[in-house]
C-alpha positions in Angstrom: 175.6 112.6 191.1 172.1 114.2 189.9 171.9 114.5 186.1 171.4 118.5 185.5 170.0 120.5 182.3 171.7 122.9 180.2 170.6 125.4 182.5 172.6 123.5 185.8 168.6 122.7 187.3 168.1 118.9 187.9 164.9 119.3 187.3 165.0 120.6 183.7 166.9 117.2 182.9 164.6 115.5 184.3 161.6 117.1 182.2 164.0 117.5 179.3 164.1 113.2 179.7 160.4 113.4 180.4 159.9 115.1 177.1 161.6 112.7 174.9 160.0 109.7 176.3 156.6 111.2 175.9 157.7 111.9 172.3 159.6 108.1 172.3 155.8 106.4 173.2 153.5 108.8 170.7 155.6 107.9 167.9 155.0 104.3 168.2 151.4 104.6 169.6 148.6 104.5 166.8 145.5 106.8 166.8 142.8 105.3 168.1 139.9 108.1 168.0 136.8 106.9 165.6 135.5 109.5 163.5 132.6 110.8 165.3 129.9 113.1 162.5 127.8 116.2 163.7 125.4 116.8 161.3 123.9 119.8 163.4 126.9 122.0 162.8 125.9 125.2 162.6 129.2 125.7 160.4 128.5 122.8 158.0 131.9 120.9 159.0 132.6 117.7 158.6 135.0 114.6 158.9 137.8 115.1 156.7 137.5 119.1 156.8 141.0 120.9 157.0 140.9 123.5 160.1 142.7 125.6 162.4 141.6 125.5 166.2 142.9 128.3 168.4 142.2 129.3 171.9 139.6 132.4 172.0 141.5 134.0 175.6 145.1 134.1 175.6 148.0 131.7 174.0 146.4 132.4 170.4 148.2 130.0 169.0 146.6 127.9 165.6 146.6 124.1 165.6 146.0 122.8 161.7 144.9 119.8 161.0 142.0 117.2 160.0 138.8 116.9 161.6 138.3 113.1 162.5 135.8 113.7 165.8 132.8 116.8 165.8 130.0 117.2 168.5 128.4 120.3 169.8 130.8 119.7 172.8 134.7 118.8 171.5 136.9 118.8 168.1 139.5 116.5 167.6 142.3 117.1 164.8 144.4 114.3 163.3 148.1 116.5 162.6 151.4 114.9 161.8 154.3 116.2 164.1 157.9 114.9 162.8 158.7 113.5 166.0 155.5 112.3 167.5 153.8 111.2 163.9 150.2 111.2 163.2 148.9 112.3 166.8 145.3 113.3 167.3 144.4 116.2 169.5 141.3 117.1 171.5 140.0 120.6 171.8 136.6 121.4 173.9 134.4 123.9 171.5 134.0 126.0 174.7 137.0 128.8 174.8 138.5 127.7 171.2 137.5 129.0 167.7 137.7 127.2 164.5 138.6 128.0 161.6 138.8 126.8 157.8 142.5 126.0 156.5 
């Protein structure tokens, strides 16, 4: 018999299984970004700054966390989600805004 989901739909067990694995393997994974410096920023940020990143279209949802990588190109935050732990998340600068925390 096929596992189902809350919902009765196979396939939302199955992503609902897929979910907690990917959750199950970030929380024992370590960062492994190196801090990358921009010292061109036009905005003066830095390693270590506290920031929000949010997409500039649609989904305007904020992301806060600490800067760790900075080029003209991509950001990355390091954040701390409960389940996942420290996890460190890449954003391209094109189509996302940044702000300070």
């Amino acid at each position: 018999m096929l596992a189902r989901g809350p919902d009765g739909c196979a396939l939302s067990a199955m992503v609902g299984t897929m979910k907690y694995l990917a959750l199950e393997i970030a929380a024992r994974a370590a960062p492994e970004t190196e801090e990358q410096h921009d010292p061109g920023d036009p905005n003066g940020r830095k390693v270590g700054d506290k920031v929000e990143v949010m997409p500039d279209d649609y989904g305007k949802v904020r992301v806060s966390g600490e800067i760790v990588a900075l080029s003209a190109q991509h950001i990355a935050i390091r954040r701390h989600e409960v389940r996942a732990g420290d996890v460190i998340v890449h954003f391209p600068r094109a189509g996302f805004l940044v702000f300070d925390a």
